[in-house]
DSSP file (Angstrom, degrees, kcal/mol; ACC not computed):
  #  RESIDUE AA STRUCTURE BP1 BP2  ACC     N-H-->O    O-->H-N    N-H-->O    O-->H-N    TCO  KAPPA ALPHA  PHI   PSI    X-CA   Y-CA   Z-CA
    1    1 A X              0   0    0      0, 0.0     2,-0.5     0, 0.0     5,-0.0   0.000 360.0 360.0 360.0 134.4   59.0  116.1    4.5
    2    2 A X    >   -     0   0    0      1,-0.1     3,-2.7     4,-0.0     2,-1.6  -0.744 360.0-125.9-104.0 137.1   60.5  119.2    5.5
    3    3 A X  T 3  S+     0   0    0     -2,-0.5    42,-0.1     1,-0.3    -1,-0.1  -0.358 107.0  59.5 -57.2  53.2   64.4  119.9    4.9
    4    4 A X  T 3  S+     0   0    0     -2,-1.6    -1,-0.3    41,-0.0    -2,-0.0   0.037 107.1  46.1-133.6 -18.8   64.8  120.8    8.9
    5    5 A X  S <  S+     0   0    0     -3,-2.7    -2,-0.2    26,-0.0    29,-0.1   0.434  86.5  91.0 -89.9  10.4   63.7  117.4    9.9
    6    6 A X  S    S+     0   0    0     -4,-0.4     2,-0.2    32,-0.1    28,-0.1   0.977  87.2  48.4 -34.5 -96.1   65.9  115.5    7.3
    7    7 A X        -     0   0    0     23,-0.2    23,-0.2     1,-0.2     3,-0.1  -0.434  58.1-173.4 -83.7 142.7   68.9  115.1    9.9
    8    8 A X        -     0   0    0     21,-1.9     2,-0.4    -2,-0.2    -1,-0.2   0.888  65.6 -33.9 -82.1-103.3   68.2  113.9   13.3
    9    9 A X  E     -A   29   0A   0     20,-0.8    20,-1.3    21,-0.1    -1,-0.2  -0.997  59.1 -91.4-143.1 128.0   72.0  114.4   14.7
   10   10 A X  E     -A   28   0A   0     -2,-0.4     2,-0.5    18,-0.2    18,-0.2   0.004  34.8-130.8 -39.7 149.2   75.7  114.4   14.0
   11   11 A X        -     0   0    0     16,-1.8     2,-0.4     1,-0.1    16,-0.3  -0.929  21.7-176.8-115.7 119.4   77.6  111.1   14.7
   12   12 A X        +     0   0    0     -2,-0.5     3,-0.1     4,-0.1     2,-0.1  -0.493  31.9 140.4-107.2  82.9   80.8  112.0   16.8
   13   13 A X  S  > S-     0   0    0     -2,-0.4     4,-1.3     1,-0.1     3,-0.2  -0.581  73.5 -99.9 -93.0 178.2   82.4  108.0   16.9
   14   14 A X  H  > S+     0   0    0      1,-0.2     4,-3.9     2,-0.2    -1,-0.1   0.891 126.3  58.4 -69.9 -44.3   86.3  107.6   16.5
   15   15 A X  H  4 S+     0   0    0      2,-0.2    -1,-0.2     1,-0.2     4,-0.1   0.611  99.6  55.2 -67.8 -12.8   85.3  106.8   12.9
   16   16 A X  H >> S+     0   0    0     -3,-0.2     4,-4.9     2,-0.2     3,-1.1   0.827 105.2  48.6 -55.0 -70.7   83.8  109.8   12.4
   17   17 A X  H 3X S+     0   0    0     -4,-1.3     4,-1.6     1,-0.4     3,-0.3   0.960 103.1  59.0 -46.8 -65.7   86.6  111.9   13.3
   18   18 A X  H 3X S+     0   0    0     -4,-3.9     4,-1.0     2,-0.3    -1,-0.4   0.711 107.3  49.4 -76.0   1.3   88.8  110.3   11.4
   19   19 A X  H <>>S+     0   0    0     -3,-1.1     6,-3.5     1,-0.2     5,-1.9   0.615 109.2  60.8 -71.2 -23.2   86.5  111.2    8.1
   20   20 A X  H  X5S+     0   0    0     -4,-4.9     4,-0.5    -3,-0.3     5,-0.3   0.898 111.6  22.4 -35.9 -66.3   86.6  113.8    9.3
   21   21 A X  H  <5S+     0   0    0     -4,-1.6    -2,-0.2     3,-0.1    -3,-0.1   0.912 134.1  34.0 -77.4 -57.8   90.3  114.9    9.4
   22   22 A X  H  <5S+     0   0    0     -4,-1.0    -3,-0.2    -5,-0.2    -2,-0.1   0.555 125.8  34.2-106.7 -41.5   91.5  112.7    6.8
   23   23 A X  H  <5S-     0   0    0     -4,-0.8    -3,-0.2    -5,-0.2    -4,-0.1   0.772  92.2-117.5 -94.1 -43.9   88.2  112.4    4.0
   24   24 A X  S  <<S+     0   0    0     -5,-1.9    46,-2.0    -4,-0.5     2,-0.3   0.659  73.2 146.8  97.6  15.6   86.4  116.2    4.0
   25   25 A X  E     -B   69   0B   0     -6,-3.5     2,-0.3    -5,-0.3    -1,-0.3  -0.948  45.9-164.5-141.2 160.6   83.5  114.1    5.3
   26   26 A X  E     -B   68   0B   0     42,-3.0    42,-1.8    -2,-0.3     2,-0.5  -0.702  12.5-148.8-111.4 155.8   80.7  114.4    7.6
   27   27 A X  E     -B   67   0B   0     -2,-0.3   -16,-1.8   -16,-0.3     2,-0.5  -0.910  21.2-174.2-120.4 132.1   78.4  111.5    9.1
   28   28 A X  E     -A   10   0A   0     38,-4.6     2,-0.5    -2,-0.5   -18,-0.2  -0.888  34.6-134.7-149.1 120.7   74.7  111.7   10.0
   29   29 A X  E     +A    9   0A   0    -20,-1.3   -21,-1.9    -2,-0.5   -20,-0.8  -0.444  39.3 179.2 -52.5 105.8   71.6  110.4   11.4
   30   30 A X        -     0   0    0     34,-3.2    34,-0.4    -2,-0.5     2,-0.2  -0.045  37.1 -82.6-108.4-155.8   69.0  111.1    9.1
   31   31 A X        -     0   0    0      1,-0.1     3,-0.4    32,-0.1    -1,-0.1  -0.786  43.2-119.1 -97.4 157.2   65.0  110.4    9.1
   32   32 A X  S    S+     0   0    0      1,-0.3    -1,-0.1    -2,-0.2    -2,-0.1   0.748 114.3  50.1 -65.7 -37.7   64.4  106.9    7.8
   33   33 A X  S    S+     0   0    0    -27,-0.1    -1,-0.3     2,-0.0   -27,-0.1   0.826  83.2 109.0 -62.0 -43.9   62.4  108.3    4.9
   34   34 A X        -     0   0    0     -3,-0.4     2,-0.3   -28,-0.1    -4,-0.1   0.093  57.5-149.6 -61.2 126.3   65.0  111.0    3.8
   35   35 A X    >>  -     0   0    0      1,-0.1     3,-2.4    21,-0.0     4,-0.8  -0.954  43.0 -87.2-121.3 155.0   66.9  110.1    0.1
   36   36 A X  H 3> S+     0   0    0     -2,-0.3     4,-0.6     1,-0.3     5,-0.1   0.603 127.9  55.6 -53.4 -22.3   70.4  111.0   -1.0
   37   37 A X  H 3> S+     0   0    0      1,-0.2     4,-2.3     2,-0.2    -1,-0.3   0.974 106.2  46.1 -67.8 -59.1   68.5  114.6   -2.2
   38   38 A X  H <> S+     0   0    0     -3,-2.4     4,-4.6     2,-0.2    -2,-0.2   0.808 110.5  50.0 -56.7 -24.7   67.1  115.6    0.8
   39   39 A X  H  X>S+     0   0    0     -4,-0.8     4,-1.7     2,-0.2     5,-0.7   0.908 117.2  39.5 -96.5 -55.1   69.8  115.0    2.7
   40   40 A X  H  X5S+     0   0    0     -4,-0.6     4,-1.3     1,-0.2    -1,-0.2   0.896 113.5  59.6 -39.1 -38.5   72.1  117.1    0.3
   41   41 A X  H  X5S+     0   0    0     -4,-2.3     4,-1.6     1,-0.2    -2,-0.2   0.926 114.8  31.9 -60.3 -82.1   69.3  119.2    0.1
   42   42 A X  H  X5S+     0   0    0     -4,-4.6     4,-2.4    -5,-0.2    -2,-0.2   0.851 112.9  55.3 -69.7 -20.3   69.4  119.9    4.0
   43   43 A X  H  X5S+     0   0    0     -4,-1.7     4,-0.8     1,-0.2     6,-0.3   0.721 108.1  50.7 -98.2 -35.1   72.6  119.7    4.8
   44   44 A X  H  <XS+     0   0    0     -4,-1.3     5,-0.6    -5,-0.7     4,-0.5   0.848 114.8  45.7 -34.7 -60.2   73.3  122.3    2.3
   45   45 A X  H  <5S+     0   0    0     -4,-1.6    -2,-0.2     1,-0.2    -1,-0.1   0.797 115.1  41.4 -82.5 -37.3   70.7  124.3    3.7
   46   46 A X  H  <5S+     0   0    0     -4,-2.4    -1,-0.2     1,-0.2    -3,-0.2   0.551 123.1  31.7 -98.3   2.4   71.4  124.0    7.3
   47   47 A X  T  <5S-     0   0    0     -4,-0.8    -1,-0.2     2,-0.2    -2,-0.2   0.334  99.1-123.3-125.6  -2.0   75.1  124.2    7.6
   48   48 A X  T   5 +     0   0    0     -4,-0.5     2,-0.4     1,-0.2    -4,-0.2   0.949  65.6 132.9  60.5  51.1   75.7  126.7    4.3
   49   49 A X      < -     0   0    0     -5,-0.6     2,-0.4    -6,-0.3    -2,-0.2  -0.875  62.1-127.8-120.4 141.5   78.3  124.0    2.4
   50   50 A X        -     0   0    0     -2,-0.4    21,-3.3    21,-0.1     2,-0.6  -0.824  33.4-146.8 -80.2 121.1   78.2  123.1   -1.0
   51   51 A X  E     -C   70   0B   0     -2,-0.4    19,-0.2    19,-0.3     3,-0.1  -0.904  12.3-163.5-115.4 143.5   78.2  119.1   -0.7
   52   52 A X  E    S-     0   0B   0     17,-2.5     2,-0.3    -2,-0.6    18,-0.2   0.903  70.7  -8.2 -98.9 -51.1   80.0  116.6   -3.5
   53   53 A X  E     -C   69   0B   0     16,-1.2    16,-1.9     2,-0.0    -1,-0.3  -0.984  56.0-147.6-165.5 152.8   78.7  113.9   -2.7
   54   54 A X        -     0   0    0     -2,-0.3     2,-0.3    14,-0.3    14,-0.2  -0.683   8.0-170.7-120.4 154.2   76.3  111.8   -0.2
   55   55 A X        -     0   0    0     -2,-0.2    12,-1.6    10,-0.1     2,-0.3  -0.819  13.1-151.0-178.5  90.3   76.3  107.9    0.9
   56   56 A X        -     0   0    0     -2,-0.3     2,-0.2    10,-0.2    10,-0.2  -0.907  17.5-179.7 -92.9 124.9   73.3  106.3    3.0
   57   57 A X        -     0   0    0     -2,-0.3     8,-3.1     6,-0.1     2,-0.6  -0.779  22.7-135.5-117.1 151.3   74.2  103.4    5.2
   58   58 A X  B     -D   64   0C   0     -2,-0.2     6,-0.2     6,-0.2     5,-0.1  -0.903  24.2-141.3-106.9 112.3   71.8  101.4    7.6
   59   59 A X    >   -     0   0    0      4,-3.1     3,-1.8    -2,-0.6     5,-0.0  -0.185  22.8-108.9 -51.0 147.7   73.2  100.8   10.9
   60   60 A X  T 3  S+     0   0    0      1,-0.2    -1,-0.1     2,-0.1     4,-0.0   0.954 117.6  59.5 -30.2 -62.5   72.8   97.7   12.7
   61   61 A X  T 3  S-     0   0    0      1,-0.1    -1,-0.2     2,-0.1    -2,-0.1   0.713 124.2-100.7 -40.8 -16.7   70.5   99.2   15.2
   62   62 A X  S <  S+     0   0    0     -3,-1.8    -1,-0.1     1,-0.3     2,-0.1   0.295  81.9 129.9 124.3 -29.0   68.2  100.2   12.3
   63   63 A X        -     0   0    0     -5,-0.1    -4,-3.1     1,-0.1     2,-0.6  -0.419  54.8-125.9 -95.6 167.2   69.1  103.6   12.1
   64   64 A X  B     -D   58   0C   0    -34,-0.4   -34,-3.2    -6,-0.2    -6,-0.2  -0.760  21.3-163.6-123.9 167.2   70.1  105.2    8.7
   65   65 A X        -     0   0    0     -8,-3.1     2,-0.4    -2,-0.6   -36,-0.2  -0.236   5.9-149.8-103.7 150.5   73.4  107.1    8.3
   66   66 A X        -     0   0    0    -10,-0.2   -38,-4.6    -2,-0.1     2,-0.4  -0.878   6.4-151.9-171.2 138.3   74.6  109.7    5.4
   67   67 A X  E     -B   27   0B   0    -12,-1.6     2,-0.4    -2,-0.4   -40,-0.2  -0.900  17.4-171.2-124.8  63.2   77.8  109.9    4.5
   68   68 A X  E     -B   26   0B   0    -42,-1.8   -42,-3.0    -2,-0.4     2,-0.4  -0.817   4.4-166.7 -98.3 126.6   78.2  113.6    3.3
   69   69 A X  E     -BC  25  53B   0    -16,-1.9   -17,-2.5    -2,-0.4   -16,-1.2  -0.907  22.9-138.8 -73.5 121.6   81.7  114.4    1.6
   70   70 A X  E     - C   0  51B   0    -46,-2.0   -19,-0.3    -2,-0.4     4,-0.2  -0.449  19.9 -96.1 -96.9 168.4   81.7  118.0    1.4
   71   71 A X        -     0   0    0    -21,-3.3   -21,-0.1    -2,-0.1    -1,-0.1  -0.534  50.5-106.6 -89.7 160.6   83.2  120.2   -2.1
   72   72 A X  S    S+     0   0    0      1,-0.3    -1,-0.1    -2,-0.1    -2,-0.1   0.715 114.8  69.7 -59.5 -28.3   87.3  121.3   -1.2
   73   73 A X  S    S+     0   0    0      2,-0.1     2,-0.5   -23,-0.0    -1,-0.3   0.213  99.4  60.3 -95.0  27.6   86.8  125.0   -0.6
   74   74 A X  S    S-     0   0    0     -4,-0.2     2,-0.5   -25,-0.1    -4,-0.1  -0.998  76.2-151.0-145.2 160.2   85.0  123.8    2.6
   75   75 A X     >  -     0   0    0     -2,-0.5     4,-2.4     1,-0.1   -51,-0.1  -0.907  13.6-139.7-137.0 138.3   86.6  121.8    5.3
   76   76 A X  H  > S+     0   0    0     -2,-0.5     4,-2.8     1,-0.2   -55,-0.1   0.847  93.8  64.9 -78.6 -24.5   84.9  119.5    7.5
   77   77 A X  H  > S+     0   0    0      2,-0.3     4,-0.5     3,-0.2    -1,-0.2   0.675 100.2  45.0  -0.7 -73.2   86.7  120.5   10.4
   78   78 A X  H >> S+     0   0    0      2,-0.2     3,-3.5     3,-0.1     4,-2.2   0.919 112.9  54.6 -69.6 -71.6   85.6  123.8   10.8
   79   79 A X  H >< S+     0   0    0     -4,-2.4     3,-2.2     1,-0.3     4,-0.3   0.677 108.6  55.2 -36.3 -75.7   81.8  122.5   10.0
   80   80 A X  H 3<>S+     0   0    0     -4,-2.8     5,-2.5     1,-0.3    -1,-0.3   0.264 104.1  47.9 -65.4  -3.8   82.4  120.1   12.8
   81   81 A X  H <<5S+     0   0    0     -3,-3.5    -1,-0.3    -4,-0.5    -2,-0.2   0.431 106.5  54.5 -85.7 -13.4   83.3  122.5   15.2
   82   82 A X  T <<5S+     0   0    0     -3,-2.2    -2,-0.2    -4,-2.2    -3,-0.1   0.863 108.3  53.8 -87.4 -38.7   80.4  124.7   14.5
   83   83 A X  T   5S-     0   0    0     -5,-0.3    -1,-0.2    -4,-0.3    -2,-0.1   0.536 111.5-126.0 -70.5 -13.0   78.4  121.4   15.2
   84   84 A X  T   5S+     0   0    0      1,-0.1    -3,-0.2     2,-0.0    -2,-0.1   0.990  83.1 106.5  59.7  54.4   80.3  120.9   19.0
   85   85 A X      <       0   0    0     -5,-2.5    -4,-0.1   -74,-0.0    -1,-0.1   0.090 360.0 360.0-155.5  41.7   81.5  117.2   18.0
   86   86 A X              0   0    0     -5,-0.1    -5,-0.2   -74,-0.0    -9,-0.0  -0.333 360.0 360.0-118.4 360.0   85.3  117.9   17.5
């Protein structure tokens, strides 16, 4: 599996946002296959951030989720403006 199909797309929900403002963290649809490496692994790669730590949830719908806290000298904020989903 290649790290540029790892994440699918950013999740901009109200619950996002506020992990956003408030955690330092980012949320993402990733490929169903994809484990807590790869995704650090891309996320790393494709946004330039050092990430602290990762969290995969399965949505209801099926689909599954990662839960990227990013390290302090980066602000999630900023990433998420670079993304167009603040």
């Amino acid at each position: 599996m290649s790290l540029d199909n790892v994440v699918i797309r950013p999740v901009s929900t109200e619950k996002a946002f506020r992990m956003i403002e408030r955690e330092n963290k980012l949320i993402f649809i990733v490929d169903p296959k994809a484990d807590k490496s790869k995704v650090k692994q891309a996320v790393e790669k494709l946004l330039n951030v050092k990430v602290e730590k990762v969290n995969i949830v399965r949505s209801i719908t099926g689909e599954k989720k990662a839960i990227v806290k990013l390290a302090k000298e980066y602000n999630a904020m900023d990433v998420a403006s670079r993304l167009k989903i603040v």
